[in-house]
C-alpha positions as CSV (number, residue, x, y, z in Angstrom):
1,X,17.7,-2.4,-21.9
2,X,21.6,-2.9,-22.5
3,X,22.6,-0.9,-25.8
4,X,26.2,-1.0,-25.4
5,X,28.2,-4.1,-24.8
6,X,32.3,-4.1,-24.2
7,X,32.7,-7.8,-23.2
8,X,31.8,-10.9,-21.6
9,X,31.2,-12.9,-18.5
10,X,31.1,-16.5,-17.7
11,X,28.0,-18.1,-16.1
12,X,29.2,-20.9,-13.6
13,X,27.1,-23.5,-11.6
14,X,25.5,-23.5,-8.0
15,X,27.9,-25.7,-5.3
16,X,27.7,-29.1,-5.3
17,X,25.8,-30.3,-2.2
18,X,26.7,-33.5,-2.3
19,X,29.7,-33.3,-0.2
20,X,32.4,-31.3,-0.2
21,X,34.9,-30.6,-2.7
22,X,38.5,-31.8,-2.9
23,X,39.7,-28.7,-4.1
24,X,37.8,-24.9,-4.7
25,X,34.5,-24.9,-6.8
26,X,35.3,-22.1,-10.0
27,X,31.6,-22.4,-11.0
28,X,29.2,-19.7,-9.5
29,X,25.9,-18.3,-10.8
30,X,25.8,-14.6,-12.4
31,X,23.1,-11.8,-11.5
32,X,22.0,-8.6,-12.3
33,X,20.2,-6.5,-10.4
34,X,17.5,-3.8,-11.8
35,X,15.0,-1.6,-9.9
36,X,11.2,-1.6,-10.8
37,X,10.7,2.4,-11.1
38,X,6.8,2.2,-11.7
39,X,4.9,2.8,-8.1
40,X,2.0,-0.4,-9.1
41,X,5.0,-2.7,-10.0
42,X,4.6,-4.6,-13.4
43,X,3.6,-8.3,-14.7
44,X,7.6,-9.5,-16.6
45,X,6.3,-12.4,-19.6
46,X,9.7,-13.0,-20.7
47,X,13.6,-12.0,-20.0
48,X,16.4,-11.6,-23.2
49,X,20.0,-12.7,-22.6
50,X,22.8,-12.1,-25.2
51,X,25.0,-15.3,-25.1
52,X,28.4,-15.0,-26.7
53,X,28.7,-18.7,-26.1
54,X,27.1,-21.8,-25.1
55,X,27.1,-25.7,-23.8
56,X,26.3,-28.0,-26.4
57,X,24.2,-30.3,-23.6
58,X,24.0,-28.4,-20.6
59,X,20.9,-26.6,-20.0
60,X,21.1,-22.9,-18.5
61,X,18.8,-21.8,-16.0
62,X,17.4,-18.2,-15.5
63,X,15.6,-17.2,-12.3
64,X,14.2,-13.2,-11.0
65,X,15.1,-12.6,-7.4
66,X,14.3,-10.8,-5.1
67,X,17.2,-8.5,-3.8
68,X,18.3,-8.1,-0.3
69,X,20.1,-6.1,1.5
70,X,21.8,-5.3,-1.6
71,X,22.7,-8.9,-2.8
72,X,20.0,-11.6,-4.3
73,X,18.2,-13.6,-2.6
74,X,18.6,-17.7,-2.7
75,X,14.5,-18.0,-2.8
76,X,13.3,-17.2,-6.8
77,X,10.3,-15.1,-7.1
78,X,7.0,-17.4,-7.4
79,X,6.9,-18.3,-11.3
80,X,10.2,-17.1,-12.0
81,X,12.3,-19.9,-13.2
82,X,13.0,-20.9,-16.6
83,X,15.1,-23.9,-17.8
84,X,16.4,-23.8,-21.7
85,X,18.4,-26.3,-23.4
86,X,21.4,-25.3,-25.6
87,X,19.4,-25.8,-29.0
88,X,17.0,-22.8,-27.6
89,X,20.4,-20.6,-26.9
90,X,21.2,-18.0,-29.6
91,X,24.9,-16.9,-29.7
92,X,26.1,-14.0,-31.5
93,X,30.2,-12.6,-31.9
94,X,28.6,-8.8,-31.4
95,X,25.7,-9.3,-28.9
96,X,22.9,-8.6,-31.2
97,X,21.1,-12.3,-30.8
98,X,18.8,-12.3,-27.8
99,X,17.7,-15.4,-26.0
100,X,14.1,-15.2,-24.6
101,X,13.6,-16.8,-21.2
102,X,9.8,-16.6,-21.9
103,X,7.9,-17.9,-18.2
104,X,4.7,-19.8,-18.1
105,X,2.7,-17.1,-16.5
106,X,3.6,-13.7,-16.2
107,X,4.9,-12.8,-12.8
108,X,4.6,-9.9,-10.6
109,X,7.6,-7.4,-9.6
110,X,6.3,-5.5,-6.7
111,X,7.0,-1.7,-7.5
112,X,9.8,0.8,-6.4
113,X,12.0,-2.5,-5.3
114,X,15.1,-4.6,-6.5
115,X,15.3,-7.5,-8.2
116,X,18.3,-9.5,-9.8
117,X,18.0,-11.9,-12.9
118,X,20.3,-14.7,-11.9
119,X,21.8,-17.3,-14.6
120,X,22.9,-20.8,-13.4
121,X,24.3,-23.1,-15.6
122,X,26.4,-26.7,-14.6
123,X,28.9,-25.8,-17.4
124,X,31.6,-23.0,-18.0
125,X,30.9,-22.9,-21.6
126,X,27.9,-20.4,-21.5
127,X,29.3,-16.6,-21.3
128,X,26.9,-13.5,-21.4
129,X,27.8,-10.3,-23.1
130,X,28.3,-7.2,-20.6
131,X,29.1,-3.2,-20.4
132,X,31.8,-2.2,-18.0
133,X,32.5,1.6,-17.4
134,X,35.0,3.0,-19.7
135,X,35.7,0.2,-22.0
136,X,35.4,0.2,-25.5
137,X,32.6,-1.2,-27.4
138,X,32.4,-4.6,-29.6
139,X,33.5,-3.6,-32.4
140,X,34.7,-0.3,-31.6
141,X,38.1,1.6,-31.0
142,X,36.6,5.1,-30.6
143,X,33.4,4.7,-28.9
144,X,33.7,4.0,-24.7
145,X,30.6,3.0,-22.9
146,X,30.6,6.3,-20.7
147,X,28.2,5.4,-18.3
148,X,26.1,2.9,-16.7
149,X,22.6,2.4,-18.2
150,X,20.4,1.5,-15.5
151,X,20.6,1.9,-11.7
152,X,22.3,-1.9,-10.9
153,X,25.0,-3.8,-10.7
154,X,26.5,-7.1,-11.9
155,X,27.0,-9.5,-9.0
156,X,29.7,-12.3,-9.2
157,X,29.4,-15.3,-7.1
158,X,32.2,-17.4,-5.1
159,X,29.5,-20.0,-3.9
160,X,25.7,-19.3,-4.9
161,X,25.8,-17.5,-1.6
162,X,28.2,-14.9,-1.2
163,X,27.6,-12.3,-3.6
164,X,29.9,-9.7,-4.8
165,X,29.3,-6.9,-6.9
166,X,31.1,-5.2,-9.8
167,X,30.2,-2.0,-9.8
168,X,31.3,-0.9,-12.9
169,X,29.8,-3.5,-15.3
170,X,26.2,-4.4,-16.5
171,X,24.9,-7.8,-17.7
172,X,23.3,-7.0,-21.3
173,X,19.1,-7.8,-20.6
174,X,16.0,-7.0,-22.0
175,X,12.5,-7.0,-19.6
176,X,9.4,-7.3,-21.4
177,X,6.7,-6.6,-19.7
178,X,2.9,-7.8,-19.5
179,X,0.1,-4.9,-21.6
180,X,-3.2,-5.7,-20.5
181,X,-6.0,-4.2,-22.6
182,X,-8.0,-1.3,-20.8
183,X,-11.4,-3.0,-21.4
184,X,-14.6,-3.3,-19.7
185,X,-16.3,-6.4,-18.5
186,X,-18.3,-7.8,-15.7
187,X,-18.6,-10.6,-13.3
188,X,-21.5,-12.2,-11.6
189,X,-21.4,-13.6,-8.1
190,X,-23.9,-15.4,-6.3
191,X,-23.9,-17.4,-2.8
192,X,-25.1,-20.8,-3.0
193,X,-28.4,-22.1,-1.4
194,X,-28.3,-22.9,2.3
């Protein structure tokens, strides 16, 4: 969980496919990358974003990804995509309104391995609230965020591909994860007639 926010980012869209461009594409997608610390992994329902701004048709896109060799994967994990359109998008001027990216099932993060929440969006007008290293907070000229809250990074894009990261800055994200009830039950099982 981000507590401390300093600024914000813009979320760009994938390439174009089609064909190629007269002139460089400035939209890219966003990520964040976040390790899953418990040995079993865990079962994600939904992911928060703080928007600072948004699209008033476009629909933003959130997928979980697996990470590797240190930069996200193209391939979503199974289940792991979630489309909202604008009127679902909270905005806020200090990053306290969340957005909740809630998926249709919830989906399994293997454990002690990366993954990056990735945002795509075909519009520049969504921008997400972030921390960097050293900045001052929203609202703040006294307080710094000192350090970085988790162990990942932010990763910029220049084409949905080629990923770079920013070392110093954090997306702000919430993970809320799946609590299944320790109760008993049983199944029967029983092979047909042959």
């Amino acid at each position: 969980i981000r507590s401390v926010v300093t600024s914000r980012s813009r979320i760009q869209p994938p390439p174009d496919d089609s064909g190629p461009d007269p002139e460089p594409n400035p939209n890219d997608p966003l990520a964040q990358s976040f390790f899953v610390n418990k040995p079993n992994g865990v079962f994600i329902t939904k992911v928060k974003i703080f928007f600072q701004s948004k699209d008033t048709n476009i629909p933003v896109q959130l997928q979980l990804r697996p990470m590797i060799a240190g930069v996200p994967d193209a391939i979503p994990v199974p289940g792991a995509v979630k489309f909202l359109n604008p009127s679902s998008v909270n905005i806020s001027a200090d990053a306290t309104a969340a957005t909740e990216f809630e998926f249709d099932e919830p989906v399994f993060l293997s454990g002690l391995t990366t993954y990056a929440i990735v945002l795509l969006a075909q519009s520049v007008d969504y921008n997400v609230y972030i921390a960097e290293t050293e900045q001052f907070e929203i609202g703040s000229t006294a307080r710094k965020v000192a350090k970085q809250p988790t162990l990942g990074s932010l990763f910029l894009s220049q084409n949905g591909s080629t990923w770079n990261p920013a070392q110093n800055k954090d997306m702000k994200f919430e993970l809320i994860q799946a609590k299944f009830p320790n109760t008993s039950g049983s199944v029967i099982l029983e092979n047909p007639n042959i």
